[in-house]
C-alpha positions in Angstrom: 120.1 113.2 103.4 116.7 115.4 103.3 113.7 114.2 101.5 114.6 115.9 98.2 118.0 113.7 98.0 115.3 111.0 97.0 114.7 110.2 93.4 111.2 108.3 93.2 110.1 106.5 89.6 106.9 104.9 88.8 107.5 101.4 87.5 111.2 102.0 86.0 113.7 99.3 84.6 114.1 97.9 87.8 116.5 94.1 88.3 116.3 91.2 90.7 119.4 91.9 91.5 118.5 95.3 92.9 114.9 94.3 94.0 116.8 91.1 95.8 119.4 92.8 97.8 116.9 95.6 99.2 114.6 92.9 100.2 117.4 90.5 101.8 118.6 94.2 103.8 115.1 94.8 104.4 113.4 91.6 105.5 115.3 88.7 107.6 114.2 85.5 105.9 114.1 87.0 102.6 114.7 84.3 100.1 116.2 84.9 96.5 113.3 85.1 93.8 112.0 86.5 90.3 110.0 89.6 90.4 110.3 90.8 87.1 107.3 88.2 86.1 105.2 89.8 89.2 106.0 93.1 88.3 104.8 92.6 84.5 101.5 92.1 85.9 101.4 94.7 88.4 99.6 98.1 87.4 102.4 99.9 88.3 105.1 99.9 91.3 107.6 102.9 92.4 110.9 102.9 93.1 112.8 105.7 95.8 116.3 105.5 94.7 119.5 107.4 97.2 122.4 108.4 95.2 122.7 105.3 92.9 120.7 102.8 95.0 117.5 101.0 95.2 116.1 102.3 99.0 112.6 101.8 98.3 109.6 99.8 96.9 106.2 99.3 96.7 104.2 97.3 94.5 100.6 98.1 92.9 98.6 95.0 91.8 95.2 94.7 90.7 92.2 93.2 89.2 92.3 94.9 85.7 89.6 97.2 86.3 88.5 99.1 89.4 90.7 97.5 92.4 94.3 97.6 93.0 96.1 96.4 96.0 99.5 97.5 97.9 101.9 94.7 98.0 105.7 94.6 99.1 106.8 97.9 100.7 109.6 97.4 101.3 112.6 100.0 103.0 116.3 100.1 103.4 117.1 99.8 107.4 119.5 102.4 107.1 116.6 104.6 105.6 113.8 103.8 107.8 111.9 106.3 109.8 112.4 108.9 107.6 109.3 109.0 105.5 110.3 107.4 102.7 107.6 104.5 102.4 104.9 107.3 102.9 106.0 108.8 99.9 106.3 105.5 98.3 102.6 104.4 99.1 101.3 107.8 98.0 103.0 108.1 95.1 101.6 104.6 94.3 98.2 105.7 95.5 98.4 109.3 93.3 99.8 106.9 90.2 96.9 104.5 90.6 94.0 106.9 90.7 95.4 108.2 87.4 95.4 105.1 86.0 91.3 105.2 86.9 91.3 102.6 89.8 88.9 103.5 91.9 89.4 101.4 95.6 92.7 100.9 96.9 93.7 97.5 99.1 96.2 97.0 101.6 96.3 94.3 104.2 99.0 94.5 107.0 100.0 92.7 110.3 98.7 94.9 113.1 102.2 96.7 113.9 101.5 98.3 111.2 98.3 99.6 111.1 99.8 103.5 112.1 101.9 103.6 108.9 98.9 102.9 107.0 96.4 105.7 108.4 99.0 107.9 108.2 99.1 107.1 104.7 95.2 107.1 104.3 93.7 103.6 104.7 91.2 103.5 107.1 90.5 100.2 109.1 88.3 97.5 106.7 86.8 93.9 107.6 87.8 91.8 105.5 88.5 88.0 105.0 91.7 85.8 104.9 92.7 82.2 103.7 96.9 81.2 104.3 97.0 78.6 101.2 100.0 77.4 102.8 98.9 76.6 106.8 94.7 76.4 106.5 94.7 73.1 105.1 91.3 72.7 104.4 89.1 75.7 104.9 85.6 75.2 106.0 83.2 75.8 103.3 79.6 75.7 104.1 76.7 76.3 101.9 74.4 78.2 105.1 73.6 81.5 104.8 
């Protein structure tokens, strides 16, 4: 396989089925879900498809207007280190400016902070809440 073997589409007719099985190859705890309600509110996500098969994905979602964030990429094991989730991030980042956002998001877990300067985010501060584990965040009214 060389890099032309690989189709890439901007937001095609994509399944759960297809969208569940790369993710269950792809991440170990993945666990069954819908995206086709996600993706119907994303601004746009791309697809890298090998022969007949879903090996890629990247999700674009934003605020309506001006900001758009990087969600979900996602690669096929067997297809790792071979470039393919640059080209899905900058396809994603090319389809996005055309679409007139104007600032890009990502946030990422510090292993991967390479793979995202190499595919043009520079280091940000920014703020965090986990829903899930920060029971009650500490809200003050100081300034």
């Amino acid at each position: 396989m060389n890099e032309f073997d690989v189709n890439y589409q901007i937001s095609p007719a994509v399944t759960n089925e297809e969208l569940n099985a790369l993710f269950a190859n792809a991440w170990e705890n993945h666990k069954i879900w819908d995206f086709l309600p996600v993706l119907e509110h994303s601004l746009l996500f791309v697809c890298a498809y090998y022969e007949t098969g879903l090996i890629g994905f990247v999700n674009v979602a934003w605020d309506g207007a001006q900001h758009a964030f990087v969600l979900d990429t996602t690669v096929d094991k067997d297809f790792r280190r071979r470039g393919i989730g640059i080209q899905l991030v900058k396809r994603a980042t090319e389809a996005a400016k055309k679409r007139g956002v104007d600032w890009l998001h990502v946030d990422f877990e510090p292993h991967l902070e390479e793979f995202y300067r190499k595919c043009g985010f520079r280091r940000t501060n920014a703020g965090l809440i986990n829903l899930k584990s920060d029971l009650s965040p500490n809200f003050t009214t100081e300034t």
